[in-house]
C-alpha positions, 0 to 999 in steps of 0.5 A: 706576239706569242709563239702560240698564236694561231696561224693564219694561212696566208701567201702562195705555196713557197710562202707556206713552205717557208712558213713551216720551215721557220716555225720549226725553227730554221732562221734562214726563213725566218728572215726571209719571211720578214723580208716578205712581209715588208716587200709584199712578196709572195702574196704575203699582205705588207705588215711590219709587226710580222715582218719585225717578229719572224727578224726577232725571232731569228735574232733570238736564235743568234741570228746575223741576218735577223739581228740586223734586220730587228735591230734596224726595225727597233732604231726606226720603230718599224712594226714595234715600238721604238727602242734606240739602244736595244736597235743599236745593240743588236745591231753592233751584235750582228756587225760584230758577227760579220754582218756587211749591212749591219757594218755599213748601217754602223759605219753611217750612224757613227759617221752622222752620230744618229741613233743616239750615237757620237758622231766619231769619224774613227768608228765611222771608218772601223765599221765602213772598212769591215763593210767593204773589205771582203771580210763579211761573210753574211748579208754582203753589201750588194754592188751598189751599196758597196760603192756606197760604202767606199763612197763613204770612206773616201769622203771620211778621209777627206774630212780628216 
């Protein structure tokens, strides 16, 4: 999709407002759009392809949030054509930037080797322990992805 594309008006007032404020460039919402468009909120129709564009814009601009939410929509071909490694590096990228989801998302993928990742125990604990130890400080894990988290590193040292 081309930034020059027409603009259809769509969604309630908060949704217009957000609207404006990503296309002048302000990723917050940028990712909040494409949350939107993937949860149908704000009376914003479900579509992936918009969703993923307003994540890879964000991502473009450096983006933690968005580089963790098209980097998932790229390993799972989520509204864009599947593309495995660039959704692998995008979302190391947000990790390394303090993402806990994008550390979490890590931590799983090493600890199953999906996503055309070895599987290494190793790397599973690496990105599991940033996920969890407080020291991310963008899109931290909620309570129950959390306990999941830790669930998981304790499973990972009983495997070992």
């Amino acid at each position: 999709m081309s930034d020059k594309r027409k603009r259809e008006v769509v969604g309630d007032d908060e949704a217009q407002k957000t609207m404006d404020k990503a296309e002048k460039g302000d990723t917050k919402a940028m990712c909040q759009l494409g949350d939107w468009y993937c949860s149908e909120e704000h009376d914003l129709p479900q579509d992936d392809e918009e969703s993923y564009y307003w994540f890879k814009r964000a991502a473009d601009a450096d983006d933690a949030c968005g580089m963790t939410e098209a980097g998932y929509c790229l390993t799972e071909g989520c509204g864009v054509e599947k593309n495995v490694e660039n959704g692998v590096k995008l979302t190391t990228s947000a990790a390394e930037l303090g993402s806990g989801e994008a550390c979490m998302r890590l931590g799983y993928w090493y600890r199953r080797g999906l996503h055309e990742l070895p599987k290494d125990i190793t790397l599973a604990k690496k990105w599991l322990e940033k996920a969890t130890d407080g020291s991310c400080t963008i899109m931290i894990l909620d309570d129950n992805s959390l306990d999941h988290a830790k669930e998981a590193l304790t499973e990972l040292g009983e495997e070992e």
